[in-house]
C-alpha positions, 0 to 999 in steps of 0.5 A, spaced: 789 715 432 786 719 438 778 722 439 776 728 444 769 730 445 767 736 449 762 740 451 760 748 452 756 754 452 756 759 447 756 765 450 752 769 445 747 765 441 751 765 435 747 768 428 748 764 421 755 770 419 758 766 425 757 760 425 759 760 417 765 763 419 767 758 425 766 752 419 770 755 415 775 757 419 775 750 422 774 746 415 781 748 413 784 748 420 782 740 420 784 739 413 790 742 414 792 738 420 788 731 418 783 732 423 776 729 422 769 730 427 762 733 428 760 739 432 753 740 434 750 746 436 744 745 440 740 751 443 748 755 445 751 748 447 756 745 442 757 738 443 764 737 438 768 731 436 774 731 434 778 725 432 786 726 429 793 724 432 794 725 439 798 731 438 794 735 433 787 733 436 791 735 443 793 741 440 787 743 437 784 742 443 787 747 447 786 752 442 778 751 442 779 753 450 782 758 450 776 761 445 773 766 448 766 764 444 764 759 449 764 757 457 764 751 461 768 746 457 767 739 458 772 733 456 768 728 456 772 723 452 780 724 451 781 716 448 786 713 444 781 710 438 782 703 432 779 707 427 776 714 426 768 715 426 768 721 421 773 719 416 769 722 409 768 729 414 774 734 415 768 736 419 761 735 420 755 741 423 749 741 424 745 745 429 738 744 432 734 745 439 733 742 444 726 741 443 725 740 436 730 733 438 725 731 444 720 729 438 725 724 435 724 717 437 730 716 443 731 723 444 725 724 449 729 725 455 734 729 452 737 736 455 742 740 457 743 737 464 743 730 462 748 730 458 752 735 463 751 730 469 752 723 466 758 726 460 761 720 457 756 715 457 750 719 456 754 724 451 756 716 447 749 715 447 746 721 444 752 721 439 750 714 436 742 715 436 743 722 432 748 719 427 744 714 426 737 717 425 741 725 422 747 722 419 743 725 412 741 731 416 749 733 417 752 739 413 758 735 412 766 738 409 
């Protein structure tokens, strides 16, 4: 079992028609080749975990890079794995801002720069906490 998480920067703010599209492209993509994960959409960043076998989730990897949708990809974990964290999800979403995650409790701090400096271990961190305190927030597939 492998997992990659990245981010990147979407180069137009994506409208509610697009990012349907993208999740439902994306869901049948992944059911399709056993891929579980997240994508989180947060003030044109994407944070997207994708968790399968390392061919399928290399594979797709070098699919959303070269998606010419967004920019300044990011790998900030490319690790094998015990188990999957999302194996209920072909895919989860869930889209916010920046701001609105800074009056949670734990996110304080958070920002785009934080999690571009600090990469795996901020990127970790801020994963583990918005799971635990959004898990019934996320649109899940």
């Amino acid at each position: 079992m492998h997992r990659i998480i990245y981010l990147s920067t979407a180069n137009t703010d994506l409208n509610k028609d697009e990012i349907n599209n993208l999740l439902y492209k994306s869901n049948q993509y992944n059911v399709k080749h056993k891929i579980t994960g997240i994508l989180l959409y947060i003030d044109f960043d994407f944070i997207q975990v994708l968790e399968g076998s390392k061919e399928d989730v290399h594979f797709l990897f070098e699919k959303i890079k070269r998606d010419n949708r967004h920019r300044g990809i990011i790998c900030v974990i490319d690790k094998s794995i015990k188990k999957r964290q999302f194996s209920a999800w072909s895919m989860g979403f869930y889209s916010d801002s920046y701001q609105n995650l800074k009056d949670l409790k734990g996110f304080e701090n958070i920002n785009r720069a934080l999690l571009r400096e600090n990469k795996d271990e901020a990127v970790a961190i801020f994963l583990n906490t918005f799971l635990q305190s959004h898990r019934k927030d996320i649109i899940q597939f």
